[in-house]
C-alpha positions as CSV (number, residue, x, y, z in Angstrom):
1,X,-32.4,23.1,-9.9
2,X,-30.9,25.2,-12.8
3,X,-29.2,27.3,-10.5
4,X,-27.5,24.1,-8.9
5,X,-26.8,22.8,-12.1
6,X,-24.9,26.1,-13.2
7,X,-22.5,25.2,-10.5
8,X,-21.8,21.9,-11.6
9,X,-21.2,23.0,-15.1
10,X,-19.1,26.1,-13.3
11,X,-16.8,23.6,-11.5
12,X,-16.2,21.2,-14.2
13,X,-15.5,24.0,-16.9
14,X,-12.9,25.3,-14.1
15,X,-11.5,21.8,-13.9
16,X,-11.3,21.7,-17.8
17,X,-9.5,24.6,-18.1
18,X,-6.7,23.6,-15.6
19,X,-4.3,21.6,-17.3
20,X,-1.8,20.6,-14.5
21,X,-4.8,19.8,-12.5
22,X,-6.3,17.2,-15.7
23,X,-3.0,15.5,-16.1
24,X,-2.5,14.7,-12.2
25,X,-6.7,13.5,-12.5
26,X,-6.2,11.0,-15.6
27,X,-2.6,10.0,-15.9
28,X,-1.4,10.2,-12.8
29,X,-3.2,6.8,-11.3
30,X,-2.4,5.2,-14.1
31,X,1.4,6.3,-14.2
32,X,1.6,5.6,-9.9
33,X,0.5,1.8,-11.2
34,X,2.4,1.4,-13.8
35,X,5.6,2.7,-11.7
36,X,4.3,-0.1,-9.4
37,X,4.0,-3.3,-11.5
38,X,7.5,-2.3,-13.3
39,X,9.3,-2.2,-9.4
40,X,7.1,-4.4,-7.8
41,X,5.5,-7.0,-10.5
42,X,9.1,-9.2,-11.9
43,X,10.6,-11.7,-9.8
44,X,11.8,-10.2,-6.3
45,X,15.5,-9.3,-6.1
46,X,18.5,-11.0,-4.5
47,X,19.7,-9.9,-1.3
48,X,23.6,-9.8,-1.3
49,X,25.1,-11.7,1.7
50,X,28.4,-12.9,2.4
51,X,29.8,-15.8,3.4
52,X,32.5,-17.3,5.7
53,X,33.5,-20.7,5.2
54,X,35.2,-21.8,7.7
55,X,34.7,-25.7,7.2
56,X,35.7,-25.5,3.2
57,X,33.9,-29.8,3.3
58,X,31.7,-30.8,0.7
59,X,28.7,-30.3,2.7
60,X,29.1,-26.6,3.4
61,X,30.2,-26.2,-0.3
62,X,26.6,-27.6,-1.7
63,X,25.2,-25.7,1.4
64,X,26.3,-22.4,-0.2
65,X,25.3,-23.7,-4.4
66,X,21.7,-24.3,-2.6
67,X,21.7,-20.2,-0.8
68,X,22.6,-19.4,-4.5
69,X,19.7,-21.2,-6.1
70,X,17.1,-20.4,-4.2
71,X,16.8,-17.1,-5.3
72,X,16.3,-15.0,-2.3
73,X,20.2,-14.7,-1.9
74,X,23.7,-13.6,-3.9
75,X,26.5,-14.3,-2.8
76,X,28.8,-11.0,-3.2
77,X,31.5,-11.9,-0.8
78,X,34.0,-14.4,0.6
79,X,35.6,-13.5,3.8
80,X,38.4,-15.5,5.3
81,X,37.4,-14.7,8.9
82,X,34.1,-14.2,11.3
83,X,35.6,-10.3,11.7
84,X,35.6,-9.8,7.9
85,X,32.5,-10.8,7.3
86,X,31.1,-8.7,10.2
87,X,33.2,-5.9,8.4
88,X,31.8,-6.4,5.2
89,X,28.2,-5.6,7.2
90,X,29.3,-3.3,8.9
91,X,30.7,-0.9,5.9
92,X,27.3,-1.3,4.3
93,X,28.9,-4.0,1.6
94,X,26.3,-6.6,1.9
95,X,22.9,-6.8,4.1
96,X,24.0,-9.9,6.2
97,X,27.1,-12.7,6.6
98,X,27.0,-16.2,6.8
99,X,29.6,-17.9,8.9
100,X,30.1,-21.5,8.2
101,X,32.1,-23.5,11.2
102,X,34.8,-25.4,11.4
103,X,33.4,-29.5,11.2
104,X,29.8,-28.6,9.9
105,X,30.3,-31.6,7.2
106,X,31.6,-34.0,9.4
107,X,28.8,-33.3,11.8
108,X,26.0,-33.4,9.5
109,X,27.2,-36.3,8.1
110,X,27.1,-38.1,11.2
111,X,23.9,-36.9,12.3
112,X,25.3,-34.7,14.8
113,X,23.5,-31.4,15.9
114,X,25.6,-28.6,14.3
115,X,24.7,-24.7,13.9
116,X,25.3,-21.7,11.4
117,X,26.0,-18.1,12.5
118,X,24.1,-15.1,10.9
119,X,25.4,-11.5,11.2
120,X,22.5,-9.3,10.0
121,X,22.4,-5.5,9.4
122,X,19.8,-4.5,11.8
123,X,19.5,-0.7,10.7
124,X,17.6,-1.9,7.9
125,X,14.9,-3.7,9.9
126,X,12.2,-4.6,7.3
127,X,15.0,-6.4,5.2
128,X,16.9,-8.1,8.2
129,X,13.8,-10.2,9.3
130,X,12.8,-11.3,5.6
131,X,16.9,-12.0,5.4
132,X,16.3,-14.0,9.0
133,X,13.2,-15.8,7.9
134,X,14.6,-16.7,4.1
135,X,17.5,-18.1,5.6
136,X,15.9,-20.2,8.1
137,X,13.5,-21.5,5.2
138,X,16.0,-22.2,2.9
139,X,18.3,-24.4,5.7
140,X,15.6,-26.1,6.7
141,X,14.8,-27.0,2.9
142,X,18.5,-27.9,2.8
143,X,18.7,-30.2,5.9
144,X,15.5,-32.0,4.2
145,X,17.3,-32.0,0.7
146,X,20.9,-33.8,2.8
147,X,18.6,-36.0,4.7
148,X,17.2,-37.9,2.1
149,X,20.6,-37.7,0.0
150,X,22.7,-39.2,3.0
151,X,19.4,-41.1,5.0
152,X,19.4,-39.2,8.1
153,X,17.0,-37.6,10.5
154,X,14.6,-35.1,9.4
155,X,11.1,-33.7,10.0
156,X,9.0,-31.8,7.2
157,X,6.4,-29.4,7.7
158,X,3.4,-29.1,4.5
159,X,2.1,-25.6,3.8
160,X,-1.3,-25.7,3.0
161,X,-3.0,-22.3,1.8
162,X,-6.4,-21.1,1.3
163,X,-7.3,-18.2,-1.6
164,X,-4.4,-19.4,-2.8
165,X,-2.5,-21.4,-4.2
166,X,-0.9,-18.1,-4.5
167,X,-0.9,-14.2,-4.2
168,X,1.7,-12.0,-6.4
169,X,3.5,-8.7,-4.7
170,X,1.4,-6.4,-7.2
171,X,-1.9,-8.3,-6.6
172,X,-1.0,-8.1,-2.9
173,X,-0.4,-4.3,-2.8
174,X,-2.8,-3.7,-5.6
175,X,-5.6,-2.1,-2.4
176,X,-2.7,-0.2,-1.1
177,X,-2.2,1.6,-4.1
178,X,-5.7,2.1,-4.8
179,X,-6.0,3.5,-1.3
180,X,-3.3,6.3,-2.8
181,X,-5.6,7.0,-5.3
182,X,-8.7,7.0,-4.5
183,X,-8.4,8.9,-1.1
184,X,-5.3,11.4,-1.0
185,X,-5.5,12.0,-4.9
186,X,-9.4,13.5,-4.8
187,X,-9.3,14.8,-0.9
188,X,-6.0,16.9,-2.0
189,X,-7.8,18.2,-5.7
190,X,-11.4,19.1,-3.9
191,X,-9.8,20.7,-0.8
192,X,-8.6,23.7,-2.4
193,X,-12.1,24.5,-4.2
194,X,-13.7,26.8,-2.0
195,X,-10.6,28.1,-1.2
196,X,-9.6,28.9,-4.6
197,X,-13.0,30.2,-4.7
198,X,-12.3,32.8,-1.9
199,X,-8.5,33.6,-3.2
200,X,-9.6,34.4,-6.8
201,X,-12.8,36.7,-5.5
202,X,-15.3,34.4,-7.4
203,X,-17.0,33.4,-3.8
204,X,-18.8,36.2,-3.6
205,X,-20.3,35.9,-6.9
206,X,-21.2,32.5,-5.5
207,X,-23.0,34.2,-2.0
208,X,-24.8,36.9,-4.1
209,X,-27.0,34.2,-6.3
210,X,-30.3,33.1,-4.4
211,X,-28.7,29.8,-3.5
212,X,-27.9,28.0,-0.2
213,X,-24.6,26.2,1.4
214,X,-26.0,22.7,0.4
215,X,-25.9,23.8,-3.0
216,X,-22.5,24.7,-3.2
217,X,-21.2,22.0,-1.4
218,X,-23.2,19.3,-3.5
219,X,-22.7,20.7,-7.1
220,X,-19.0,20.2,-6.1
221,X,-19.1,17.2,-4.8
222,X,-20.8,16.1,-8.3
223,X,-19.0,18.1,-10.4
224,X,-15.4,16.5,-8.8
225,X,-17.0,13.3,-8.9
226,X,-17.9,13.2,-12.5
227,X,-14.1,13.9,-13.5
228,X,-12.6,11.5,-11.0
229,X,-15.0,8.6,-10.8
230,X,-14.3,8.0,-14.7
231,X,-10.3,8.1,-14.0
232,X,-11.2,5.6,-10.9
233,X,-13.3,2.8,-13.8
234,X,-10.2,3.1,-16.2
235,X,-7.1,2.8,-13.1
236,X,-9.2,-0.5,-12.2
237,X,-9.6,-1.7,-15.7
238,X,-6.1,-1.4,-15.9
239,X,-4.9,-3.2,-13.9
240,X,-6.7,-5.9,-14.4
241,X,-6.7,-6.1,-17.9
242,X,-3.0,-4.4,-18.6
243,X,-1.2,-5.7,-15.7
244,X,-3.3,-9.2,-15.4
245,X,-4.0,-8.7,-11.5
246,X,-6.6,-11.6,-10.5
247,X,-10.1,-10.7,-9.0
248,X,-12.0,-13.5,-7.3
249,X,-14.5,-11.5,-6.3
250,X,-17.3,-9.3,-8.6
251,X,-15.8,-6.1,-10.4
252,X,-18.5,-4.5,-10.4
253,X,-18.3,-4.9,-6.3
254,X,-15.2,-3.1,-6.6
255,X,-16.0,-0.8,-8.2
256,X,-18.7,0.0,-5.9
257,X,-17.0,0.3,-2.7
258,X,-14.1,2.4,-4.7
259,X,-17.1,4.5,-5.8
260,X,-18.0,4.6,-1.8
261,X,-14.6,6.0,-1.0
262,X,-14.1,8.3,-3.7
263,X,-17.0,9.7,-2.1
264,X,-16.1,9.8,0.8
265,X,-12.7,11.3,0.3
266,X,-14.3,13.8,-2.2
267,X,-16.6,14.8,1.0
268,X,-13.5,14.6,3.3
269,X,-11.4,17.5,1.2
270,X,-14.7,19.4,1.2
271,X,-14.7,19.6,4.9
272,X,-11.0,21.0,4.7
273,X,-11.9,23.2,1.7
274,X,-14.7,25.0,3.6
275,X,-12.4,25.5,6.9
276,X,-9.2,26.2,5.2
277,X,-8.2,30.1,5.0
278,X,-6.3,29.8,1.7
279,X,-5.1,26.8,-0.8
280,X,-2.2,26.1,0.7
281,X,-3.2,25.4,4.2
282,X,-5.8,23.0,2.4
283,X,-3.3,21.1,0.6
284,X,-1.7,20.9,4.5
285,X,-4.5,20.0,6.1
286,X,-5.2,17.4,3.1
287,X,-1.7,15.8,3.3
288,X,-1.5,16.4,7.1
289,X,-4.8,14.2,7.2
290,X,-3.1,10.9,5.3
291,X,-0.5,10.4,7.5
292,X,-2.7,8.3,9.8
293,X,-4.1,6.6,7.0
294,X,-1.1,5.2,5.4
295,X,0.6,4.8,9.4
296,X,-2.1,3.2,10.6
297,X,-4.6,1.5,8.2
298,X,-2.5,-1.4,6.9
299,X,-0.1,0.6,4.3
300,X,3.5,-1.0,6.6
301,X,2.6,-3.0,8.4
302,X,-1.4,-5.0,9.6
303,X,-3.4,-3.1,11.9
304,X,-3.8,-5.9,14.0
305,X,0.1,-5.7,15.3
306,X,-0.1,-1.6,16.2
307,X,-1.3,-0.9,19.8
308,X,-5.0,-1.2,21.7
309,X,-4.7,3.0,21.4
310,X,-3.7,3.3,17.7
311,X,-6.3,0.7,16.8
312,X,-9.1,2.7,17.8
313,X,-7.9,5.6,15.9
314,X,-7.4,3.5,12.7
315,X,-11.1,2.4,13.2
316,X,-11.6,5.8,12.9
317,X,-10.1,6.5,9.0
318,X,-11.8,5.6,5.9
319,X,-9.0,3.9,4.4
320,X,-9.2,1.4,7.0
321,X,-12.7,-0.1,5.9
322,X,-11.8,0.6,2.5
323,X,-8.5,-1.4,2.5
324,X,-10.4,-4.2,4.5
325,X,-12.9,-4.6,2.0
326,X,-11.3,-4.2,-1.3
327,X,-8.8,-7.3,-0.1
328,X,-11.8,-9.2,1.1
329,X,-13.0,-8.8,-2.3
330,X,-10.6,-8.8,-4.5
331,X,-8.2,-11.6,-2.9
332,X,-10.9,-13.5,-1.1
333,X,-13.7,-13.4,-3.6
334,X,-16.1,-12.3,-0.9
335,X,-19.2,-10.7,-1.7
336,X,-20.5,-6.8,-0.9
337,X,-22.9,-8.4,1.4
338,X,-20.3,-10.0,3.1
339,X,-18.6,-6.7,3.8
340,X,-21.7,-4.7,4.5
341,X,-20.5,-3.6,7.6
342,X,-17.4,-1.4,6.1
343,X,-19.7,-0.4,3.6
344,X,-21.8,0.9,5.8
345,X,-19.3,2.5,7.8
346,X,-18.2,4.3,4.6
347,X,-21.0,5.7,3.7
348,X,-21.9,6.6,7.1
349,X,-18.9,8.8,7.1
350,X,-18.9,10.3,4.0
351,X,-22.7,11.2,5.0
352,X,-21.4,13.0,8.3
353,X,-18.4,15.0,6.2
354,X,-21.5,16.1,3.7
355,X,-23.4,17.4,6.7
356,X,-20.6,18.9,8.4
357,X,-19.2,20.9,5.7
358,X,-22.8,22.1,4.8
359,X,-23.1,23.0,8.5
360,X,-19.8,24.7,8.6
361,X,-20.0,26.7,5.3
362,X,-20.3,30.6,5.7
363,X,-22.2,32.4,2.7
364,X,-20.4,35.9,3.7
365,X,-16.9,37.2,2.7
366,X,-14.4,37.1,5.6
């Protein structure tokens, strides 16, 4: 046991001393969410759009005052024509046109179907549907709005939410960004351990001493965890207390599972510590190894709209569990018991990287 706990003291000492590698472990998370709630946590920007007004009636006129009110939309441009507005697209100048036709007051006025044209910059995918779908709200708020102004025709649809009434962009992302920092922050920092290890000639210091692989590989797993599981309490506290982001659930459930997958990652980069050749092919291998996680656990876009095949593999990746159940959580106000079976899953993984890493580690200089 002393000679276990000698390592642990080793490793944290060796952290200590690193100052580079102590800023990224206690500022960083707190800078990468503070950076986040100052672009993401105001009021959402305006999109600039043009329009062309081809109908110049009083009805298109309060048409384009409503776009401007709404919020979603500013209007940069005026074109005279459909080709100048597609132009103004085109060159980059605004994200979308609106083209306005000849007779659209006369027609809503008299009840009479009538359309609006959208040109939308398509290279820009993610903002050309929100552009498509704010648009279509905002008419269809508009057509309500003239309807009960002139008395005609027209049908409303109630939203009704549930753990609700409503979620903020930060709140939202919130699990994303702790994702970020609980798994590629700690799997890059721990993979390069043993590594370094090898590179600076202290490993064989290490293989000499009548210890065994598990040692090693569980005085570094504590030692790593005692620095970064103390960064992980205050990035949490944070953010709920600084930047006023709403937990329905139990903190100290969150805090749990994000214990549970700084574990796990910690275990994760001790796998590709012990079969790493040198630091910077663990830093590779560490980075290399996200990729899926932010593709294909939830980061762009829900898992549930990627393929049958890229499914499976995202049932594969911690962050996938992880992200499920800090939402469920944190947004839902579910309980741990309720997402027992991603716990489980979690800790059943970082389990098998423990195992594995002890199983693959060599006590012998290569």
């Amino acid at each position: 046991m002393s000679a276990f706990l000698a390592l642990v003291v080793k490793d944290v000492r060796q952290l200590l001393r690193d100052p580079k590698t102590m800023l990224m472990v206690l500022l960083m998370p707190i800078i990468v969410m503070a950076l986040f709630v100052a672009g993401y946590g105001g009021g959402g920007g305006e999109v600039p759009i043009a329009v062309v007004d081809l109908d110049g009636g009083k009805i298109s006129w309060q048409l384009i005052d409503f776009l401007r009110n709404v919020g979603d939309f500013r209007v940069d441009y005026f074109a005279s024509t459909p080709e100048k507005g597609e132009m103004l697209v085109k060159k980059g100048k605004v994200y979308a046109t609106l083209i306005i036709p000849e007779g659209f007051s006369e027609d809503v006025l008299l009840g009479r179907k009538t359309r609006v044209e959208l040109i939308i910059d398509s290279s820009y995918a993610h903002i050309s549907e929100l552009i498509w779908e704010a648009l279509n709200a905002a008419v269809q708020e508009f057509q309500r709005k003239v309807s009960e102004k002139y008395n005609t025709f027209s049908i409303t649809v109630n939203k009704r939410t549930v753990y609700g009434p409503q979620v903020t962009r930060v709140e939202n992302f919130v699990p994303v960004v702790m994702g970020i920092l609980l798994h590629l922050v700690p799997m890059s920092l721990i993979a390069v351990s043993i590594s370094r290890e090898r590179e600076r000639r202290t490993f064989e210091q290490l293989i000499v001493t009548p210890i065994n692989s598990s040692d090693i590989i569980m005085s570094k797993l504590l030692a790593y965890a005692l620095i970064t599981i103390s960064d992980m309490v205050v990035t949490l506290w944070v953010s709920v207390e600084l930047f006023n982001v709403r937990v329905k659930g139990s903190f100290l459930d969150l805090l749990i599972v994000s214990s549970i997958m700084l574990l796990c990652s910690l275990s994760l980069g001790l796998l590709i510590s012990v079969v790493s050749k040198n630091q910077l092919q663990a830093y590779q291998t560490a980075i290399f190894l996200f990729i899926p996680s932010m593709l294909f656990t939830g980061f762009l876009t829900p898992v549930e709209l990627l393929s049958g095949e890229v499914r499976l593999i995202s049932k594969l990746l911690p962050l996938y569990y992880f992200l499920r159940t800090f939402r469920n959580i944190q947004l839902r106000g579910w309980t741990l018991y309720e997402t027992i079976y991603e716990v489980e899953v979690l800790a059943f993984q970082t389990i098998f990287f423990l195992l594995l890493s002890i199983k693959l580690l060599k006590l012998r200089v290569e």
